[in-house]
N, C-alpha and C positions, 0 to 999 in steps of 0.2 A: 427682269426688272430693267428698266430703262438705265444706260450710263448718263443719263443724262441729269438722275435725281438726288444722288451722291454728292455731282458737282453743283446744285443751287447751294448759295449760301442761305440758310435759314434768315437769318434778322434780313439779311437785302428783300426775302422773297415775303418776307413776314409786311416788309416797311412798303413792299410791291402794291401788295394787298391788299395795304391800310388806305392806301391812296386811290386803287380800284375802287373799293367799298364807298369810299367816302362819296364820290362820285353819282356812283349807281345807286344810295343809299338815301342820298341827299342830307346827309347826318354828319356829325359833329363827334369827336372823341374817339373815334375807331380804334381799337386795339387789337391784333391779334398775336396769340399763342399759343404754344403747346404742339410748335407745329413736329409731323413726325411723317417716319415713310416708312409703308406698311412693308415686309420683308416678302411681296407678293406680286406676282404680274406684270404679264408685257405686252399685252393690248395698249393700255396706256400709263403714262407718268401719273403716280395717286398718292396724292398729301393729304394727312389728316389734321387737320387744326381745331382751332375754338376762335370765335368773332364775337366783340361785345362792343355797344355803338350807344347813343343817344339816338333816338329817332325826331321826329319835330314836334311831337308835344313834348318834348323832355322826360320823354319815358325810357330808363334803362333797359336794354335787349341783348339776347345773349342767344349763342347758337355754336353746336359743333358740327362742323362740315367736314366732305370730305371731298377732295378737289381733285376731278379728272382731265389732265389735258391731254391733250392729241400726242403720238409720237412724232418723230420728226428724224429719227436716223436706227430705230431698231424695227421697222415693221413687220410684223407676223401680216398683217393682210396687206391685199394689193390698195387701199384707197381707205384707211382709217376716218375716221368722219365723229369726234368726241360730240359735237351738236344733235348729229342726226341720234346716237343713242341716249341724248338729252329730251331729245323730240320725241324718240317711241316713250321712253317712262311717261312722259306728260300725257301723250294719249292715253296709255293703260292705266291712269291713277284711275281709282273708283273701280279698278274690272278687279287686279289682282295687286297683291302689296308688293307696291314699288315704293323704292325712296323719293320724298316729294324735291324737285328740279327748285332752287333758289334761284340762281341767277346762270347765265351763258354770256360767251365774250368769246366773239369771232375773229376780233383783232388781235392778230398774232402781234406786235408791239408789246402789250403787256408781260405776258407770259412767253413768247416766242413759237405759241402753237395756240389754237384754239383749245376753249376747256368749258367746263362747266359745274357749277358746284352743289349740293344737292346736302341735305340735314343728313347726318350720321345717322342710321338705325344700329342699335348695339345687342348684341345676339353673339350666335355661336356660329361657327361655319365646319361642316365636316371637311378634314383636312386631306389635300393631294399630294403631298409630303411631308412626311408618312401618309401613302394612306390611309384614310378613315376606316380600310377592312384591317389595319394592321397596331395601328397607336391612337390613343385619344380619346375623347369625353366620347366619343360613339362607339368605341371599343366597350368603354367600362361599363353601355347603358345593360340592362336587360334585355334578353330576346322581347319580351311582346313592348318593350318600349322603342327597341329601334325598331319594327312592326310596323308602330305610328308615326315615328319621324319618316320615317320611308312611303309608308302611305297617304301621311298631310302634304310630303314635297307632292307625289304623283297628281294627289287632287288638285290641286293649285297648277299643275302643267294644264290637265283635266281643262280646267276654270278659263284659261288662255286663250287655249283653243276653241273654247265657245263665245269668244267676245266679238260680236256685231263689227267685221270691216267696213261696211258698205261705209259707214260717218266721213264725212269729208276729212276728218282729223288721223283717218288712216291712210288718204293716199300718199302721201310721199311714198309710202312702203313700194307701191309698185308702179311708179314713176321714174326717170333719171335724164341721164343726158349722152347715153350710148347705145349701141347696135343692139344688147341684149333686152331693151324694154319693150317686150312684145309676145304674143304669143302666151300660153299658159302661165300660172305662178310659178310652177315648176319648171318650166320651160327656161325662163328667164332664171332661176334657180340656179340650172344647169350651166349655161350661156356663161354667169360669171366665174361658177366654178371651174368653167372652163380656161377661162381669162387666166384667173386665178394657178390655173397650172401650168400654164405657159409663161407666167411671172416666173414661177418657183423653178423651172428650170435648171437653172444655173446651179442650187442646191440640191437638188432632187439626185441625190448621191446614193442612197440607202434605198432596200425592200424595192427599187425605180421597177422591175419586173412587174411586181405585183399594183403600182400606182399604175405603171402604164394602161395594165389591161381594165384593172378598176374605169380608166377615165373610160377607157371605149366601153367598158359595156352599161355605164351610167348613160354616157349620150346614146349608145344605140336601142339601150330596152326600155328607154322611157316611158313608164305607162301614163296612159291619156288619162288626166286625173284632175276635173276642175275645181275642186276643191281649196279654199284659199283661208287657210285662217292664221292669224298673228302666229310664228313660232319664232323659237327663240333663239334658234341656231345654237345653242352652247347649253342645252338642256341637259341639269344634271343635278343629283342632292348637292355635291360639292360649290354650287354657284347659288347654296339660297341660304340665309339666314337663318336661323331659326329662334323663337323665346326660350324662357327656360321652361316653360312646359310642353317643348318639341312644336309648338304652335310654329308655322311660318309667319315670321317679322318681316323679311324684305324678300326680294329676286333681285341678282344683280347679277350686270355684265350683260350688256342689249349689244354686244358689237354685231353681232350675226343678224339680229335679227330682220327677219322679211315676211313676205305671204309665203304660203305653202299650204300644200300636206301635213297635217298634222302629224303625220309618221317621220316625218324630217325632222322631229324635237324626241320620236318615243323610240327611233331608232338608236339615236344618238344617244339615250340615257343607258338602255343596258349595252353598245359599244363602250362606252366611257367606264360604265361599270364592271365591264370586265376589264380593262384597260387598267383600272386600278388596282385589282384582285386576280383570278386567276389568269389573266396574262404576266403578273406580277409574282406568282408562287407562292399567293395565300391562299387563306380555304372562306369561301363565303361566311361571313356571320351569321350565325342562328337568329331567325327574327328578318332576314333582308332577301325579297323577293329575288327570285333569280330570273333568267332571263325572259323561258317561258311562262313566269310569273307574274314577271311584272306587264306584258303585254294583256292576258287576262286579267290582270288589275287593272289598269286603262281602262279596255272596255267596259268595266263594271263600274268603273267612278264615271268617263266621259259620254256612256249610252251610244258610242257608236263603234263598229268595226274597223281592226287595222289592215288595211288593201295593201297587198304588195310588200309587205313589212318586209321580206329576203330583199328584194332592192335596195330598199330605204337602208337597211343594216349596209350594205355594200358602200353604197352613198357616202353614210356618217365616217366609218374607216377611212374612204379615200379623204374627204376631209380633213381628218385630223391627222392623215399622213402628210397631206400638205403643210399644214402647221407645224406638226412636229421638224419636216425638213428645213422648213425657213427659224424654226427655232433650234436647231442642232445647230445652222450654222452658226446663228447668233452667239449660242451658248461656246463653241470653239472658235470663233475669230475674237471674241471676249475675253477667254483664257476662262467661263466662268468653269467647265469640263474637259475633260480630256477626250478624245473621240471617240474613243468607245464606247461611254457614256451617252455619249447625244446619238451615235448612231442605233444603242439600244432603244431609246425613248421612239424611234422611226421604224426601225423593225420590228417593236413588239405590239404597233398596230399593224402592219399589214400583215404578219399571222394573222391577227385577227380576221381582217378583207379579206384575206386569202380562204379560210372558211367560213366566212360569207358568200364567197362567190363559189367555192365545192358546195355549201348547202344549195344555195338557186341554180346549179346544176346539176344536183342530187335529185332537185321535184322536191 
């Protein structure tokens, strides 16, 4: 969680708001409250409120948001960008359930970073601390009911992956304003991941044997793969809403997301999923695809085959070994853990990479 959210004063940032809104709104009476900060995350600073206004016919309106801004001193990635994951939701409203985008403010002035504020969808989220294989409303479900939740999140990855880029509404994704915009989806993929580790550097304290050779052999075995469809970079059950009859409500958390391989999001789900579970020293739940499970699910929900998938696994790990090292550090220059704590969160992904890359030199 951002240091940064502790220290807003509520009514200053309440009265911020009211003044924002009023503005953008063109409206009369603004009020907001209830505001609160969720006990979650450090992509970005995230306030939950409620907004009620007069609009210009003198019609009472009312709305609970939930308000994303940019970081500004804890970064887990090399160039945070709170707008551009205001922009992918916008494109994919209509394809897969996202929360619908209210309003965006790029003037840092107001808020001190750019944000964007988007309607609350209210649901369930399976939990990463604890995780979901060990405490919680997904622990207590039935096997063939966690079955469904596990297989409504996959369809909906499924659904993603099949939405029409060509629309002019998708290029940002694989456009920019540096050396990596060129060349394959993947390609440029790579390019920043690579960026990306040469940022992390400086923390890249931990498991660094097994990142090193992850990064060489992600740049060197690239397979030639043109293939480009929306993925989500942080694909996982944990990052999706759900109703109360396990139905998916929202997808949230677009920080990653780009063009790709579709294997770039199906990779990442059973990484993550063991990242939760038995990298963590529980036993799978009865009812929850396992690895080579869930990749024959895919195919059976999205009607196409996964190419290359031992890559793509290697890929996902070095990823989150990146994160996890710029978040170790966080979490001990913070005081929020003691180090051996944050250095466990970094090694007990690159086990994982690290039989990732015995499997794709196993054959």
């Amino acid at each position: 969680m951002s240091e940064a959210v502790p220290a807003r004063d509520p009514v200053e940032t309440a009265r911020t708001l009211e003044r924002w809104l009023s503005g953008q709104l063109d409206a009369d009476r603004v009020t907001v409250t209830d505001l609160s900060v969720p006990k979650a995350g450090f992509s970005n600073e995230t306030i939950l409120g409620r907004a009620r206004w007069s609009d210009t016919n003198r019609i009472d309106r009312e709305i609970e948001f939930v308000l994303r801004i940019e970081p500004t001193g804890h970064q887990l990635f090399v160039e945070p960008d709170a707008l551009r994951q205001a922009k992918v939701m916008v494109a994919l409203e209509g394809h897969v359930p996202v929360p619908r985008i209210w309003l965006t403010e790029s003037d840092r002035s107001v808020l001190g970073a750019p944000f964007f504020m988007m309607e609350r969808v209210h649901g369930r989220i399976p939990g990463d601390v604890p995780s979901w294989h060990r405490k919680g409303w997904t622990f207590d479900l039935i096997p063939t009911d966690r079955t469904r939740l596990h297989d409504n999140a996959l369809r909906q990855l499924a659904n993603l992956h099949a939405v029409d880029t060509t629309p002019k509404a998708f290029r940002f994704l694989e456009t920019g304003d540096d050396a990596h915009d060129h060349g394959s989806a993947l390609a440029r993929y790579i390019g920043h991941l690579h960026t990306w580790y040469e940022w992390c550097e400086p923390v890249r304290k931990y498991g660094t044997d097994v990142i090193d050779v992850a990064m060489q052999f992600v740049t060197d075995e690239m397979p030639t793969d043109p293939r480009r469809s929306v993925v989500w970079g942080d694909a996982r059950v944990g990052n999706i809403i759900f109703a109360d009859d396990l139905s998916v409500a929202a997808m949230l958390d677009w920080e990653g997301a780009t063009l790709g391989p579709p294997e770039i999001d199906v990779a990442w789900w059973v990484m993550f999923d063991e990242f939760l579970c038995e990298a963590n020293g529980l036993t799978r739940l009865d009812g929850v695809a396992n690895r080579v499970q869930t990749f024959e699910r895919y195919e059976q929900l999205s009607g196409r085959q996964l190419r290359n998938i031992g890559y793509f696994e290697v890929l996902a790990g070095l990823t989150l070994a990146l994160i996890n090292s710029r978040l170790a550090d966080l979490l001990i220059t913070t005081g929020k853990a003691p180090e051996p704590f944050a250095a466990e969160i970094v090694t007990r992904v690159t086990d994982i990479t690290n039989r990732s890359l015995n499997r794709v030199a196993g054959g």
